[in-house]
Legacy VTK file of the C-alpha trace (Angstrom):
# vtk DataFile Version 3.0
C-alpha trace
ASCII
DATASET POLYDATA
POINTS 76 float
2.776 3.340 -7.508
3.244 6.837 -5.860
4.888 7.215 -1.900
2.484 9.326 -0.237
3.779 11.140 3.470
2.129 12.201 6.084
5.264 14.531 6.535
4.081 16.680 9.721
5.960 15.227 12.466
6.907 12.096 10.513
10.138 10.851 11.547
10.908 8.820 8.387
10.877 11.794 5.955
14.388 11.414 4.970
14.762 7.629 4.864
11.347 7.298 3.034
12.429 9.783 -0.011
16.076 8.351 -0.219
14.494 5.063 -0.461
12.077 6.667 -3.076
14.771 7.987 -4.972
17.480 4.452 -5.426
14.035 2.089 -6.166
12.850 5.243 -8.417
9.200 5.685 -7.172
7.524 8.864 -7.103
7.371 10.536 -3.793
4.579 13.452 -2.471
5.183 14.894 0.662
1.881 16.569 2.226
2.577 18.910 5.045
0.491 22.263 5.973
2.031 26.075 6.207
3.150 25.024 9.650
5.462 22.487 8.558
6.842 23.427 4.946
9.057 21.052 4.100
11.411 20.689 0.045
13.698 17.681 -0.360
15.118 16.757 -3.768
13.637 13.912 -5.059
10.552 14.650 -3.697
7.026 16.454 -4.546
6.144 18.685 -1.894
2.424 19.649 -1.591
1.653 22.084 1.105
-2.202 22.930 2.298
-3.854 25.619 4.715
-2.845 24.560 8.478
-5.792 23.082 9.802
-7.167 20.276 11.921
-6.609 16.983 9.645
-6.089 18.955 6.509
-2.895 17.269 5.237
-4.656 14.143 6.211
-7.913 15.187 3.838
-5.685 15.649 1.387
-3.845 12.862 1.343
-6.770 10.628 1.510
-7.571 12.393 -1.467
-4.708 11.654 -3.277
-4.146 8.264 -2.822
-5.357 5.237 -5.066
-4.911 1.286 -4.864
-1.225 0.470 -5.093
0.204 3.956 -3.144
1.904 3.001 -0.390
1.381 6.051 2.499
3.609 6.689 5.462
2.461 8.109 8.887
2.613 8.111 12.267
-1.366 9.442 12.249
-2.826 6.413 14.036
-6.599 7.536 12.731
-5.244 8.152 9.452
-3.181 4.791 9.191
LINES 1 77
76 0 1 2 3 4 5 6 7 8 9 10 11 12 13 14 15 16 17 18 19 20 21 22 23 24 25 26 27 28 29 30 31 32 33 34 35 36 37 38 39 40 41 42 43 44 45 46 47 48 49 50 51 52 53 54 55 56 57 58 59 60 61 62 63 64 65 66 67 68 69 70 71 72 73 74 75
């Protein structure tokens, strides 16, 4: 199981990679060039600003059994 964020905008960043960290799950943040974002304890994958590109990707990323967070309403 892998913690997958929507990190642009999301408002649960921190929470969501502390929690990550104490239950020892693996956490990805996915933001774009706009929004470049490092926390310890955390994977940080950046892609090319776009329209829906860090949602593409994340999409892309994900299998059964990740859990993602967002705020996206089309990509929840």
């Amino acid at each position: 199981m892998r913690i997958f964020v929507d990190a642009d905008g999301c408002p649960v960043v921190e929470e969501t990679v502390r929690l990550a960290r104490r239950y020892r799950v693996d956490c990805v943040l996915l933001c774009d060039t706009a929004h470049q974002l490092e926390r310890a304890g955390a994977e940080t994958v950046t892609v090319s600003q776009g329209a829906d590109s860090v949602d593409f990707a994340l999409v892309n990323r994900v299998t059964a059994g990740d859990l993602v967070v967002t705020q996206d309403y089309g990509l929840a």
